[in-house]
Structures are given as C-alpha cells and as structure tokens.
NUFI-927629 format. One line per field, with one value per residue: residue number from 0; residue in one letter; x, y, z negated of N, C-alpha, C, O in turn. Coordinates in nm, 4 decimals. Layout:
residues N
resi = NUM/...
resn = A/...
n.u = X/...
n.v = Y/...
n.w = Z/...
ca.u = X/...
ca.v = Y/...
ca.w = Z/...
c.u = X/...
c.v = Y/...
c.w = Z/...
o.u = X/...
o.v = Y/...
o.w = Z/...
END
This chain:
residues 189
resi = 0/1/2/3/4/5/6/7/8/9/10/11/12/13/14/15/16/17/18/19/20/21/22/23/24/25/26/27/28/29/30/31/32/33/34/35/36/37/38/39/40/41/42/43/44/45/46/47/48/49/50/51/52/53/54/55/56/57/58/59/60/61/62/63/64/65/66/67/68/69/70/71/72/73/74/75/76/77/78/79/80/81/82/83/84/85/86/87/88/89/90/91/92/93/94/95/96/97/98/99/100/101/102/103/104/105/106/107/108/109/110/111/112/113/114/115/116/117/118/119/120/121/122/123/124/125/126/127/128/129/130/131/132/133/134/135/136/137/138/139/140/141/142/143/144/145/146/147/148/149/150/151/152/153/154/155/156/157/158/159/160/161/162/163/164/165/166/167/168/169/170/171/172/173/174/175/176/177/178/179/180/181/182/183/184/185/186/187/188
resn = X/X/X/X/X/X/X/X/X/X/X/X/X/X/X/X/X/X/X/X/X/X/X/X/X/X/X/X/X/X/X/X/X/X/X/X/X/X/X/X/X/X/X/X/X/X/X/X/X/X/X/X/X/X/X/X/X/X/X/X/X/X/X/X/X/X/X/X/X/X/X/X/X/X/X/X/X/X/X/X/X/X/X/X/X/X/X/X/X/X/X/X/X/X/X/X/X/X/X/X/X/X/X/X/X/X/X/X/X/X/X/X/X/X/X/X/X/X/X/X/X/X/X/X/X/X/X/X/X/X/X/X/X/X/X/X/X/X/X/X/X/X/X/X/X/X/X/X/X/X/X/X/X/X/X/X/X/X/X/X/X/X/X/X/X/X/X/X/X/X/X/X/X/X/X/X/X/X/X/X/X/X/X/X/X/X/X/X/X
n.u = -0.9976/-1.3221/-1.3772/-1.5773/-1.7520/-1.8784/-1.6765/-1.4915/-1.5601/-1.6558/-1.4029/-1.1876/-0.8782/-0.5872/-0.5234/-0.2006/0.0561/0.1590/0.1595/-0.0988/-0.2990/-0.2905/-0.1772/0.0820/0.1872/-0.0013/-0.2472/-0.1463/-0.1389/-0.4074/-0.5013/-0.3181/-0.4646/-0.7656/-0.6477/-0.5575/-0.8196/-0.9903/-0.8837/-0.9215/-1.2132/-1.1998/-1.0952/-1.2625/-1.5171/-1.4836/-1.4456/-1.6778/-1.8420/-1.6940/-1.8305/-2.0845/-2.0815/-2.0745/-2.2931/-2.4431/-2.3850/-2.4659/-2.4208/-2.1847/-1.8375/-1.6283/-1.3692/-1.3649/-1.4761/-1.2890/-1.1002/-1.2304/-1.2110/-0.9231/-0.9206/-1.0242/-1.2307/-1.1126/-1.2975/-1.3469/-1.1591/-1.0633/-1.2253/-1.0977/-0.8701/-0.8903/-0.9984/-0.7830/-0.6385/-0.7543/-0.7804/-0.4923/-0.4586/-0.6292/-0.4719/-0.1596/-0.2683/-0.3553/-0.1488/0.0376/-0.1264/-0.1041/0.2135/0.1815/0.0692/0.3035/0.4842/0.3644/0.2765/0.5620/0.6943/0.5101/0.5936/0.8600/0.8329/0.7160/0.8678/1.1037/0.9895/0.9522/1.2127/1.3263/1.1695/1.2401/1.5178/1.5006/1.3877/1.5399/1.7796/1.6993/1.6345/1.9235/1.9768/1.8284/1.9829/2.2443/2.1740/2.0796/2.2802/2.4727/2.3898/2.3604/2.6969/2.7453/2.6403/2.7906/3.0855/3.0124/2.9893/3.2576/3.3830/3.2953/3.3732/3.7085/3.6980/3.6280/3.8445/4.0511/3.9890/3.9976/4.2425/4.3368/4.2534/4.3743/4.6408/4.6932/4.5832/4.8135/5.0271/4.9508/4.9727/5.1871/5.3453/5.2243/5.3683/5.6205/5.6572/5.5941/5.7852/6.0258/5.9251/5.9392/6.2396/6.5514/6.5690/6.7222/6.8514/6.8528/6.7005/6.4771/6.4223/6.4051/6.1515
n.v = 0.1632/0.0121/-0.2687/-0.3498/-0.6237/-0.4902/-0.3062/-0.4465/-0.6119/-0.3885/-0.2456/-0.0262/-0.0133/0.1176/0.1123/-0.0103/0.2017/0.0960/-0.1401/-0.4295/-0.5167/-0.4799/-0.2710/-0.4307/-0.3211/-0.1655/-0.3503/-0.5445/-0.3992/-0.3830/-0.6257/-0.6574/-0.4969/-0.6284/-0.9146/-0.7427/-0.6487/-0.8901/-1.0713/-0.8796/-0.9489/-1.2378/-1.2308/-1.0813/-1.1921/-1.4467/-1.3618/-1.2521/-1.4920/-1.6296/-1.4543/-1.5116/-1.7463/-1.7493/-1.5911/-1.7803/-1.9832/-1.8880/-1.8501/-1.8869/-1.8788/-1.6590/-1.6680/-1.8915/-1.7480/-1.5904/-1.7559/-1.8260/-1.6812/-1.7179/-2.0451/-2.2262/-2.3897/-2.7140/-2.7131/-2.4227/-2.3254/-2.4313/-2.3073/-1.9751/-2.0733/-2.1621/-1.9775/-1.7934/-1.9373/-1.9620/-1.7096/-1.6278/-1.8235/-1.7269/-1.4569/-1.5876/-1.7036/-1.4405/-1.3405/-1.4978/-1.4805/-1.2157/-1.2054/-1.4155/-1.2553/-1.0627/-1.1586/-1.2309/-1.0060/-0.8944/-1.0599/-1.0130/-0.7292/-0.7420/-0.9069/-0.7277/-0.5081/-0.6443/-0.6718/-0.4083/-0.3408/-0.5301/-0.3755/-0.1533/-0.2112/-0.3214/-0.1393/0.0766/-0.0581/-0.1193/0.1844/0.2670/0.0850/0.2394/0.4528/0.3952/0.2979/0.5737/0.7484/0.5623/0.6179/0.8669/0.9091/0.7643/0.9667/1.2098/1.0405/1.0205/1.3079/1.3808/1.2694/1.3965/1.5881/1.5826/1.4709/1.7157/1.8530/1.7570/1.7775/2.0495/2.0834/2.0193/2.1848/2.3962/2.3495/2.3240/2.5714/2.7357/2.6124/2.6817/2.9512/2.9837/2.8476/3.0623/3.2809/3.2041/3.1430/3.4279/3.5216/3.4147/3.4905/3.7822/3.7535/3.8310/4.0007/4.3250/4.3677/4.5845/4.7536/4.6659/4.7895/5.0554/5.0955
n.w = -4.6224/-4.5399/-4.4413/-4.1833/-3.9691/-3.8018/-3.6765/-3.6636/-3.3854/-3.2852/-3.1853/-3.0188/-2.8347/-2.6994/-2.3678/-2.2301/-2.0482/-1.7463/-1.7708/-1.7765/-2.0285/-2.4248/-2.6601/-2.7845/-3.0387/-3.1568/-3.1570/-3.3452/-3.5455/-3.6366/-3.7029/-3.9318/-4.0784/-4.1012/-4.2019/-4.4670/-4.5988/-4.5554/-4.7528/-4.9654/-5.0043/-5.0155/-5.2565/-5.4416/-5.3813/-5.5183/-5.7407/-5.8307/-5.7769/-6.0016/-6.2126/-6.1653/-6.2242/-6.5340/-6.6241/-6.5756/-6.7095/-6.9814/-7.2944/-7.2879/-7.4067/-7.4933/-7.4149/-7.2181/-6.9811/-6.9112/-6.8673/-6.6357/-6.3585/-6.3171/-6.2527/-6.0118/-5.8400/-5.6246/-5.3859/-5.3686/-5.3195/-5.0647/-4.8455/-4.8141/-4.7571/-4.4960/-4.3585/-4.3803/-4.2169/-3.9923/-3.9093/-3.8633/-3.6420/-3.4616/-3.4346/-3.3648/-3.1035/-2.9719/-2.9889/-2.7972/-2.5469/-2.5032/-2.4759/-2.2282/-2.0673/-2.0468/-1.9482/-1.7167/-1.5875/-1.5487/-1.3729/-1.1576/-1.1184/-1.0529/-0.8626/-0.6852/-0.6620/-0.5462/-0.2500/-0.2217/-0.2207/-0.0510/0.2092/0.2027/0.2850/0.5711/0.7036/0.6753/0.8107/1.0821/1.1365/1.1591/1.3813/1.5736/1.5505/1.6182/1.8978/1.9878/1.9155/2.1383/2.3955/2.4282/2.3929/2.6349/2.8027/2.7654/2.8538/3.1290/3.2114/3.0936/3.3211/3.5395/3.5541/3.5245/3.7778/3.9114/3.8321/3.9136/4.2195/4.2255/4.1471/4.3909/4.6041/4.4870/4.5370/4.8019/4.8856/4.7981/4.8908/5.1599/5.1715/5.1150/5.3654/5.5206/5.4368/5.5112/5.7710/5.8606/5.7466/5.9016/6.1744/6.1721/6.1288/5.9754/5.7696/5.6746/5.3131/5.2487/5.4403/5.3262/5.0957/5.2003/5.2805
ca.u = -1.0957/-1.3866/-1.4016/-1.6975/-1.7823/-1.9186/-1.5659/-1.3822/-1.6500/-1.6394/-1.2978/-1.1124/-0.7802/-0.4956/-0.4637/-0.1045/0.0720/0.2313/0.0636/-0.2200/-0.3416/-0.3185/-0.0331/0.0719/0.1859/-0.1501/-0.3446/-0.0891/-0.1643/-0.5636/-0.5223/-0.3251/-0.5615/-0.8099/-0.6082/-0.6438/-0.9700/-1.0069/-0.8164/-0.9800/-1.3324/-1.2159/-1.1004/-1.4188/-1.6302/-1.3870/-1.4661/-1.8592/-1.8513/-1.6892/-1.9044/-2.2040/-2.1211/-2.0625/-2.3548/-2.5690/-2.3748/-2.5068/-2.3319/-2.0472/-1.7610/-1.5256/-1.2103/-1.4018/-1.5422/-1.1366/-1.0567/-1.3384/-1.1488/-0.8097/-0.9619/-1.0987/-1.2377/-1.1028/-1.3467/-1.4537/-1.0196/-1.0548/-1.2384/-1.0362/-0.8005/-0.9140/-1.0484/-0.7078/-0.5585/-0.8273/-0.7149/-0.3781/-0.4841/-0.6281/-0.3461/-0.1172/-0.3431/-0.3504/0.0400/0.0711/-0.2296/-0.0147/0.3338/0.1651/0.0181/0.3750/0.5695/0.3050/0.3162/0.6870/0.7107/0.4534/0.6509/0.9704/0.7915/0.6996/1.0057/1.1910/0.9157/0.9675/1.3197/1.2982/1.0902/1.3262/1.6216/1.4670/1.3315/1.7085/1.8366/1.6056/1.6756/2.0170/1.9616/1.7484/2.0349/2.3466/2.1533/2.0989/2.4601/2.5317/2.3616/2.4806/2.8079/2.7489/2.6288/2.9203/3.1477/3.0214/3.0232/3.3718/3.4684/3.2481/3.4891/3.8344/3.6560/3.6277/3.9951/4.1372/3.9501/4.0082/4.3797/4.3769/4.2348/4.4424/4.7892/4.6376/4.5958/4.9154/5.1344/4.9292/4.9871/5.3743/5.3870/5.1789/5.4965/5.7707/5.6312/5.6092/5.9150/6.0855/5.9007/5.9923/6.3422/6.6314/6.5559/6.8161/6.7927/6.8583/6.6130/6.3169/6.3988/6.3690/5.9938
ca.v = 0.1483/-0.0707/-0.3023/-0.4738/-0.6944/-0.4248/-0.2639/-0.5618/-0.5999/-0.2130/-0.1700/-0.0284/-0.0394/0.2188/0.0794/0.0749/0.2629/0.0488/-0.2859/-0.4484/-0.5491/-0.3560/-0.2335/-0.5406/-0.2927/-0.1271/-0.5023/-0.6090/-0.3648/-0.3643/-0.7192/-0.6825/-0.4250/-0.7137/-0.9706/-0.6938/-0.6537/-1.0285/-1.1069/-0.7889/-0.9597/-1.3061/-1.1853/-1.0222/-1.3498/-1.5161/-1.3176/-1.2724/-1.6145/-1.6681/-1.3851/-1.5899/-1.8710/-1.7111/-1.5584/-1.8607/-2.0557/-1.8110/-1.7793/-1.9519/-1.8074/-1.5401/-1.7604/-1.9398/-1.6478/-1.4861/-1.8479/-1.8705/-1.6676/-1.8125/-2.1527/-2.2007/-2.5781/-2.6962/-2.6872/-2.3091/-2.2428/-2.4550/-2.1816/-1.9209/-2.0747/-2.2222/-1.8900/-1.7359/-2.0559/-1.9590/-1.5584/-1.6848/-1.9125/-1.6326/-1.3901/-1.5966/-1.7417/-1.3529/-1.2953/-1.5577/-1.4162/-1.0775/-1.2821/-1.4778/-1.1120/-0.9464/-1.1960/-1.2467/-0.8511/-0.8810/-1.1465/-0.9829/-0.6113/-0.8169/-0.9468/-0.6254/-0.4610/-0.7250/-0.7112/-0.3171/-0.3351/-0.5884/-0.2964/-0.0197/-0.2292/-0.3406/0.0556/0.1492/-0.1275/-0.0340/0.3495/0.2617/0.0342/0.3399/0.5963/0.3755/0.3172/0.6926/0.7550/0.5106/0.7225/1.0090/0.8859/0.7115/1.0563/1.2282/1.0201/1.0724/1.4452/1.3780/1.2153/1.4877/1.7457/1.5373/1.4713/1.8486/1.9097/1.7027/1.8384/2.2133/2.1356/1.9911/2.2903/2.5452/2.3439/2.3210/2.6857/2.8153/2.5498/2.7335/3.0986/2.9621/2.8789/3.1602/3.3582/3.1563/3.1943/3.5556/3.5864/3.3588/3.5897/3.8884/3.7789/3.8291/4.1534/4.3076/4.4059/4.7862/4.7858/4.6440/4.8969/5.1941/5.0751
ca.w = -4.5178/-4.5798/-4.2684/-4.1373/-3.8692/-3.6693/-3.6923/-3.5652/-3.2731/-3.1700/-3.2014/-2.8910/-2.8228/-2.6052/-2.2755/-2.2203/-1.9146/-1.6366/-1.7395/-1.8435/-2.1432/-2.4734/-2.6809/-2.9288/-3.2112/-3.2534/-3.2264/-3.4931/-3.7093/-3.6464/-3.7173/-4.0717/-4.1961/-4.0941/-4.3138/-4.6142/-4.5843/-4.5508/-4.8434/-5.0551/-4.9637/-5.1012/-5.3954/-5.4852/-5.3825/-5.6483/-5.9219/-5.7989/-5.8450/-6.1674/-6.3220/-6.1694/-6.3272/-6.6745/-6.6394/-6.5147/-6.8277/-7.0885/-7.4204/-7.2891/-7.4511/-7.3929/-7.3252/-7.0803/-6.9230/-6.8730/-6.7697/-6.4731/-6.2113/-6.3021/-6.2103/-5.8345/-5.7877/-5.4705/-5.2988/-5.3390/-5.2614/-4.8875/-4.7262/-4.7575/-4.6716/-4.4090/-4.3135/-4.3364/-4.1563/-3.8941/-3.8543/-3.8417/-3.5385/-3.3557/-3.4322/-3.2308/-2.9730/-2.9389/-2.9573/-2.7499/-2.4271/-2.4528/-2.3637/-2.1355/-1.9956/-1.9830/-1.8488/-1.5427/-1.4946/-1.5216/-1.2682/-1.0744/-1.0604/-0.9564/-0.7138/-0.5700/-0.6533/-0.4405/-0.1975/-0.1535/-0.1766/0.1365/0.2929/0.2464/0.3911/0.7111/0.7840/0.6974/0.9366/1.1628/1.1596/1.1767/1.5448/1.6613/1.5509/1.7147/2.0358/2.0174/1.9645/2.2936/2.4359/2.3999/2.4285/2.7844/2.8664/2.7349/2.9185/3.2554/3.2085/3.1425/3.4421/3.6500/3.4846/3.5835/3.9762/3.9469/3.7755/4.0444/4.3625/4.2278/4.1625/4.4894/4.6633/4.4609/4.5312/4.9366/4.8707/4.7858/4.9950/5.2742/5.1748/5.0879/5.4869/5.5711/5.3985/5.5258/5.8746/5.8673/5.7390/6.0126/6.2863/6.1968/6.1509/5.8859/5.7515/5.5366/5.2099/5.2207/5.4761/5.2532/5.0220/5.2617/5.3533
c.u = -1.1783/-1.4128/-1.5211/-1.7108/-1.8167/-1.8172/-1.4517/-1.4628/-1.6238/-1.4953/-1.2375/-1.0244/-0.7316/-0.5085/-0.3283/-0.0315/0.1787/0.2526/-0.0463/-0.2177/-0.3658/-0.1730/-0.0660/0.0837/0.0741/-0.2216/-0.2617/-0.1325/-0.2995/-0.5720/-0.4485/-0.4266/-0.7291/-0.7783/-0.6320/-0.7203/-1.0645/-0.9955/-0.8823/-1.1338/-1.3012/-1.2573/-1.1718/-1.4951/-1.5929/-1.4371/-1.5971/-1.8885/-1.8344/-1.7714/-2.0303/-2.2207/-2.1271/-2.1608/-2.4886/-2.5435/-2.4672/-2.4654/-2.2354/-1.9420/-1.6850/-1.3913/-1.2657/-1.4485/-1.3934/-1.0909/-1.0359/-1.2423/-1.0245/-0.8340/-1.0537/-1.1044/-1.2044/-1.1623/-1.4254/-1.2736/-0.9988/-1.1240/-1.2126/-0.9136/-0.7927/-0.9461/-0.9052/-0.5984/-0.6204/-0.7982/-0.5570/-0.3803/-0.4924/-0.5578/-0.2631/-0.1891/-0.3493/-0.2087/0.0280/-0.0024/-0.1579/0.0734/0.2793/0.1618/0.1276/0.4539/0.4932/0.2972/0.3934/0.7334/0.6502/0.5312/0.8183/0.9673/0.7874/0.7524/1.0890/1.1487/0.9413/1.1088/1.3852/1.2855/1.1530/1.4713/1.6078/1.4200/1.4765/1.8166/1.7805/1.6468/1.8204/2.0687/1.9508/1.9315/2.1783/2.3182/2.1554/2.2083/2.5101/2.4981/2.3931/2.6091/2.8384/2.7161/2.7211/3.0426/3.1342/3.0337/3.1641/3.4812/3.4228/3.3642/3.6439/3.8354/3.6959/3.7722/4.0922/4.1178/4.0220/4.1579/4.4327/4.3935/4.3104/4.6051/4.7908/4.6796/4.7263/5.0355/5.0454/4.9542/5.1624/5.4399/5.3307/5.2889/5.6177/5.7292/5.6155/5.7200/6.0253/6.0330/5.9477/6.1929/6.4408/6.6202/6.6573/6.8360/6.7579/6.8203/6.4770/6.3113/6.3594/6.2376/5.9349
c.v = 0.0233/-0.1064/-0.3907/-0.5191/-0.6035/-0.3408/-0.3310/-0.5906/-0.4821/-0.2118/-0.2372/0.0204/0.0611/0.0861/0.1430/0.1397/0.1546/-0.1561/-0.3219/-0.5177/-0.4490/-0.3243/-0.3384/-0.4359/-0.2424/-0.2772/-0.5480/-0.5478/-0.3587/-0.5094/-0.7496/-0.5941/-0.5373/-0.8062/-0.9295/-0.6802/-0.7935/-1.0674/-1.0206/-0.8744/-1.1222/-1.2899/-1.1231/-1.0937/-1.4058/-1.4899/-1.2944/-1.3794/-1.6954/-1.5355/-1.4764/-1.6996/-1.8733/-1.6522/-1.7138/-1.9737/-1.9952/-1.7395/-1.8330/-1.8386/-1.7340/-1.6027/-1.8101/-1.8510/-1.6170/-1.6270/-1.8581/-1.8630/-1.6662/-1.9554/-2.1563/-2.3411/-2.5818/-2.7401/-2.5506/-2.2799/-2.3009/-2.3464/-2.0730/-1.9355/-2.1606/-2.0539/-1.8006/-1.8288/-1.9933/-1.8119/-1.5912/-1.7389/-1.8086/-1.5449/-1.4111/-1.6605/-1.5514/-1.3020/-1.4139/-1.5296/-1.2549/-1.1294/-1.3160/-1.3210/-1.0508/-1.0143/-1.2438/-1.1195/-0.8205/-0.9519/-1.0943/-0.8232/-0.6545/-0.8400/-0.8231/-0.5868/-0.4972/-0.7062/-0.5585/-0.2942/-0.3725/-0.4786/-0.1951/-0.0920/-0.2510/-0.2052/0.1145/0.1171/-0.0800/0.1211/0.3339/0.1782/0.1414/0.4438/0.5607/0.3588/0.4839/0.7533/0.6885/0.6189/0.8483/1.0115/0.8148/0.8389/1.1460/1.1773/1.0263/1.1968/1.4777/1.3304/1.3186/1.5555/1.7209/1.5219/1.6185/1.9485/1.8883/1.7748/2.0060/2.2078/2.1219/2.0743/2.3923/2.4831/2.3581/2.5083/2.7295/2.7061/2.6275/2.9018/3.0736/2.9525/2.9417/3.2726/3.3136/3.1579/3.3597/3.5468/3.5627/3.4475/3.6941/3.8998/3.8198/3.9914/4.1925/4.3749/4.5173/4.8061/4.7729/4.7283/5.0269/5.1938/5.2069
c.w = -4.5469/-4.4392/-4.2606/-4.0319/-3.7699/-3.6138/-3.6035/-3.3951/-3.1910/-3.1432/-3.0593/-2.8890/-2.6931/-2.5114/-2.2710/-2.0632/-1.8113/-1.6154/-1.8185/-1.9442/-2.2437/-2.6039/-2.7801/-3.0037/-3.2713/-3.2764/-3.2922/-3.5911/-3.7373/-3.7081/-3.8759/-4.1753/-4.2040/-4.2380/-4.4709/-4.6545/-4.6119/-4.7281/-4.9516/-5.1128/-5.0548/-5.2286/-5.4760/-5.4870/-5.4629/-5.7361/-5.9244/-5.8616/-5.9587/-6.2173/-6.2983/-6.2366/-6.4734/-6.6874/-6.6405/-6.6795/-6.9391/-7.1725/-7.3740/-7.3335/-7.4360/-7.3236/-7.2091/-6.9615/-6.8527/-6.7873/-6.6488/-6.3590/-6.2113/-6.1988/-6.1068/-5.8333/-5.6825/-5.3796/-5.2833/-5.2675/-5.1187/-4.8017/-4.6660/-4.7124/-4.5549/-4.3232/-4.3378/-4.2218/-3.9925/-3.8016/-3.7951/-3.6986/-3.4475/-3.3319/-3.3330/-3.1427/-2.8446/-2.9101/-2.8132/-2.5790/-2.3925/-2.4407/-2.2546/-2.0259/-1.9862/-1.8971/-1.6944/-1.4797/-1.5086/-1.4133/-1.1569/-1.0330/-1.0614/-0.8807/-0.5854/-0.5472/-0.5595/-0.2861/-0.1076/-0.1254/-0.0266/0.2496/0.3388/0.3370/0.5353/0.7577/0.7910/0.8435/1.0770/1.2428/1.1915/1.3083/1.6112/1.6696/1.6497/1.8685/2.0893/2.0536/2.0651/2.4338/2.4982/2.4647/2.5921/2.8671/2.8526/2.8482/3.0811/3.2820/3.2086/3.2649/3.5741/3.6241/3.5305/3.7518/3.9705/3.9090/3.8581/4.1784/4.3388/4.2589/4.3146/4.6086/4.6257/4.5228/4.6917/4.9726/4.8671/4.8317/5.1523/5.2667/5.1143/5.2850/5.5894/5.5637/5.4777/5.7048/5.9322/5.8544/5.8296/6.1432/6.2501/6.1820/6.0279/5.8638/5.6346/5.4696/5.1956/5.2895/5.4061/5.1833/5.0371/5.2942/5.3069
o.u = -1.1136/-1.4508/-1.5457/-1.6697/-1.7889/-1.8452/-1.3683/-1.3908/-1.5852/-1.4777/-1.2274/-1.0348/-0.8091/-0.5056/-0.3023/-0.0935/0.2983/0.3013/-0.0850/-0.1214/-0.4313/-0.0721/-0.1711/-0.0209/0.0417/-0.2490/-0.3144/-0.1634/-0.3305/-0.6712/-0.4951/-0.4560/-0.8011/-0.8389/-0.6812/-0.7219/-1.1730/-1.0904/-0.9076/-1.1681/-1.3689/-1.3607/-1.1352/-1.5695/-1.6910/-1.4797/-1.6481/-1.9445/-1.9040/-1.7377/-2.0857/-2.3202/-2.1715/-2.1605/-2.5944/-2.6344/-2.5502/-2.4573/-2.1537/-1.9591/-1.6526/-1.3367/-1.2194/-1.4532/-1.3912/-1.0538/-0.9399/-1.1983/-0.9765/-0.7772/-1.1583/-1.0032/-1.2349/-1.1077/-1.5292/-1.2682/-0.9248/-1.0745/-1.2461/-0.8495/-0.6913/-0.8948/-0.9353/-0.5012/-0.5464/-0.7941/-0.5275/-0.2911/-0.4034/-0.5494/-0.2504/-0.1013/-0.3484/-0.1741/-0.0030/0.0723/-0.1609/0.0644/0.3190/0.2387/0.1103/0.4957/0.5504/0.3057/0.3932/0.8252/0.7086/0.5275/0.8940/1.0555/0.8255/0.7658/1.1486/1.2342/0.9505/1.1395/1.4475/1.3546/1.1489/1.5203/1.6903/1.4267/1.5225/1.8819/1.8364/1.6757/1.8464/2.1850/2.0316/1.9807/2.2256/2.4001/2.2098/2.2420/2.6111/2.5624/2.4421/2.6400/2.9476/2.7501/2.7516/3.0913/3.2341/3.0946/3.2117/3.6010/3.4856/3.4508/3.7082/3.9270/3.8015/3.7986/4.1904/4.2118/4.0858/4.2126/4.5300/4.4842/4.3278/4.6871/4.8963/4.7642/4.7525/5.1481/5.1079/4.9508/5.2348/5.5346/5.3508/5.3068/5.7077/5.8330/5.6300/5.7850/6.1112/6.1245/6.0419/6.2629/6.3587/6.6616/6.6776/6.8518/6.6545/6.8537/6.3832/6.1996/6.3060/6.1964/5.8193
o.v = -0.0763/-0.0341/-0.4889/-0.4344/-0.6304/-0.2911/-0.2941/-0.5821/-0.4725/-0.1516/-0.3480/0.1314/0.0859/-0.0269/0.2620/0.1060/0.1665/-0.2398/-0.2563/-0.5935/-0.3486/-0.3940/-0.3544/-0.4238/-0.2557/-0.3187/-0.6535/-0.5960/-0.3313/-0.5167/-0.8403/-0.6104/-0.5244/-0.7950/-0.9953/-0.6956/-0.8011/-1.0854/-1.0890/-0.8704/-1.1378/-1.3086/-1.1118/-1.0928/-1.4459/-1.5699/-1.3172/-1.3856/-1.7847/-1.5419/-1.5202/-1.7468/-1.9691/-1.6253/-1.7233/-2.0255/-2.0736/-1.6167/-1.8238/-1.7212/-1.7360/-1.5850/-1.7758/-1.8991/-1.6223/-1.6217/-1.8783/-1.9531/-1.6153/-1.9691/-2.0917/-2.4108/-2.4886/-2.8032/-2.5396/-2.2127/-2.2363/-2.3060/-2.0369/-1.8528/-2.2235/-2.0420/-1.6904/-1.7822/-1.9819/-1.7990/-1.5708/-1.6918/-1.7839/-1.5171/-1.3357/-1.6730/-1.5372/-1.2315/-1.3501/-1.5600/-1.1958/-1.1391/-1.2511/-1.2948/-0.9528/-0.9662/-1.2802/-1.1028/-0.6977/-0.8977/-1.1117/-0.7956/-0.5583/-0.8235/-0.8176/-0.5729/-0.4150/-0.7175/-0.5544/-0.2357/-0.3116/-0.4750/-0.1448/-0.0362/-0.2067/-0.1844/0.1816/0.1840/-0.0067/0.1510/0.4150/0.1941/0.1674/0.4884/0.6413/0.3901/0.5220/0.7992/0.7441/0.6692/0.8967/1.0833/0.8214/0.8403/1.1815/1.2619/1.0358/1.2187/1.5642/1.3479/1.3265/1.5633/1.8179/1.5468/1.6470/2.0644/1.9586/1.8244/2.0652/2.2763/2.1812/2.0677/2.4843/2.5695/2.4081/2.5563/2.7768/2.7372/2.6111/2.9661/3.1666/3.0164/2.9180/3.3488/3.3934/3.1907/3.3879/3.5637/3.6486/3.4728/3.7151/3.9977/3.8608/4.0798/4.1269/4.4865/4.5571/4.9234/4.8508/4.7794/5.1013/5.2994/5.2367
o.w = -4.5792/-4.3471/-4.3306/-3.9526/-3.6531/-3.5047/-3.5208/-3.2956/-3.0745/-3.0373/-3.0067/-2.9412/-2.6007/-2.5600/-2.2886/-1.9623/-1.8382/-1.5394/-1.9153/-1.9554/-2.2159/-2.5932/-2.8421/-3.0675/-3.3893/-3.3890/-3.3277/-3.7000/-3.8532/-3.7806/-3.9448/-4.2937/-4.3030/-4.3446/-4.5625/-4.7767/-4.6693/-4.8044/-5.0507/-5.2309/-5.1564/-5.2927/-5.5930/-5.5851/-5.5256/-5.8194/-6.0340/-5.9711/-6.0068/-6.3355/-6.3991/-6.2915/-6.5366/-6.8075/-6.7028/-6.7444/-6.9850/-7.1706/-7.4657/-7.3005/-7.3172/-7.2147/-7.1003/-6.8483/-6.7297/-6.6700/-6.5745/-6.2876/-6.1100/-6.0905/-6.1129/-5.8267/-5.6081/-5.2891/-5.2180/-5.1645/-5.0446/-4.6965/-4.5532/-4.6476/-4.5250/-4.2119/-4.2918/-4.1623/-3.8948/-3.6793/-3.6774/-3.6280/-3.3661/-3.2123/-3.2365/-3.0573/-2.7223/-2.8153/-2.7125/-2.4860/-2.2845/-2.3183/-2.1578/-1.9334/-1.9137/-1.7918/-1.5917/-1.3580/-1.5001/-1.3517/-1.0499/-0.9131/-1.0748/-0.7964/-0.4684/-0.4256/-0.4898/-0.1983/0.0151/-0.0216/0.0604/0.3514/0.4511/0.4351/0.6152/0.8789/0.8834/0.9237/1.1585/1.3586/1.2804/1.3455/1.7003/1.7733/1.7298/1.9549/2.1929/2.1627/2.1083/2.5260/2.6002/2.5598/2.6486/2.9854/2.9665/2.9233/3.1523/3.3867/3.2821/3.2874/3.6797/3.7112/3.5707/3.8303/4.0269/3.9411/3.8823/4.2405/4.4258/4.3453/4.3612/4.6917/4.7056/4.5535/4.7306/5.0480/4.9776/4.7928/5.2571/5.3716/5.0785/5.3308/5.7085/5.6588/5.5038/5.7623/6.0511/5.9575/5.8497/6.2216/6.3265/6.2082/5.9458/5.9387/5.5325/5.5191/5.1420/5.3063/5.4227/5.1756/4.9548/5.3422/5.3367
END
C-alpha cells in the first residue's frame, strides 16, 4: 500500500460498541503500516540522495558511488530519526488518550451500574413495604373474620345446647305426666 498524507488525514476508524473512542487494535495497526511506509519513504530519500550526489560529483568512481548510501552524514541521519522519535511520540500520546478514554468510561459505567443497582434495591424494598403492609392487611382482616366465626360457634352452640336441654325437659316432663308406663305397654302402641 502506497500511503500518503491524504491517507493518514482521511482515514476512518470502527467506532467501537459500548464505549467511546476507537478500537486500539485497528489504530495500532493503521499506525505500523504508517511506520512502514515511513521507513520505506526514508530509505528511498537515502539512496535519492546518494545517487544525487554521485551524480552531481560526476566521474566519481564506482566504489564511491556503492559507498554513498552506506554512509549518511549526521546530519542527513537526525531527521529521521527524529521523525521516527516524533511518530513514536504520537503513538503513545495516542495509547495513552485511549487508556485515559477507557478507564473514564469504566469508571463512568460503574458509576451507573452502582447507581442502577441503588435503583433496583430501593423499588425492591419498596415493593416489599407495599407487599407486607398488604399482607397486614389481609391478615387483620382475616383475623376478625375469625373471631366473627367463634362469636357465631359459641352463640350457635349455645342455642343448640339451650335447644336440646329444652326438648330433654320437654321429654322428661311428658314422661313424668303421663306417668310410669310399662314396657309391654309401649310395645303394644
């Protein structure tokens, strides 16, 4: 891939899903095909340069010619590396703006996390006030129903035992009026 400036400029990047920024492993690797590219582009200005100067010499000789782009004065070898010192720089300045970027939208979906967790326990607590008052409820109504039901277990038994101690000396009065009746007469009825 032959990269150019308008390459590194355009170039757009995956948003990734569930935070912001952009995925480090693709901008790592957009950023070493950068470096090769970089590095391809020296190494071509290098030898540009030593042919220019073997050319600009003249007859200079063939050894010196094979020499040239062995030999880099240093001051043509500070710029690239200064200029890879400088990619380097922005590399991590860039590693370093995506940490910063996960651990503040890691801190920040802790936050919320905690924040909804909070939310669901107090609606639980909550629902769970509403549902035991309900159940008092209930149960206070319950228990008076049961005490109607014992008023009414008591009065009935009271009336049925009323009842049949009055049809016991409704019997035992008859039977005292009419008198000692005896047996092998009840049978002849």
């Amino acid at each position: 891939m032959a990269l150019t400036p308008d390459d590194v400029v355009t170039k757009q990047f995956q948003h990734v899903r569930f935070k912001e920024g952009f995925d480090p492993d693709e901008v790592d690797d957009f950023l070493d095909e950068i470096v090769v590219e970089w590095r391809k582009t020296l190494a071509e200005n290098e030898e540009l340069k030593a042919k220019l100067a073997a050319y600009e010499s003249g007859a200079a000789a063939p050894a010196a010619q094979a020499a040239a782009p062995a030999q880099a004065p240093s001051g043509e070898g500070a710029p690239p590396a200064a200029a890879s010192a400088g990619i380097i720089e922005l590399a991590q300045r860039l590693h370093d703006e995506h940490v910063a970027e996960g651990r503040a939208k890691r801190d920040q979906l802790i936050a919320e996390a905690q924040s909804q967790a909070a939310s669901i326990i107090a609606d639980a607590e909550a629902r769970g006030r509403d549902e035991i008052a309900r159940l008092d409820k209930e149960r206070t109504s319950l228990e008076a129903r049961i005490a109607e039901l014992r008023t009414f277990e008591r009065d009935y038994r009271a009336q049925l035992r009323g009842f049949i101690e009055g049809k016991l000396r409704d019997l035992e009065t008859s039977a005292t009026a009419s008198g000692p009746t005896p047996v092998s007469s009840i049978g002849g009825l």
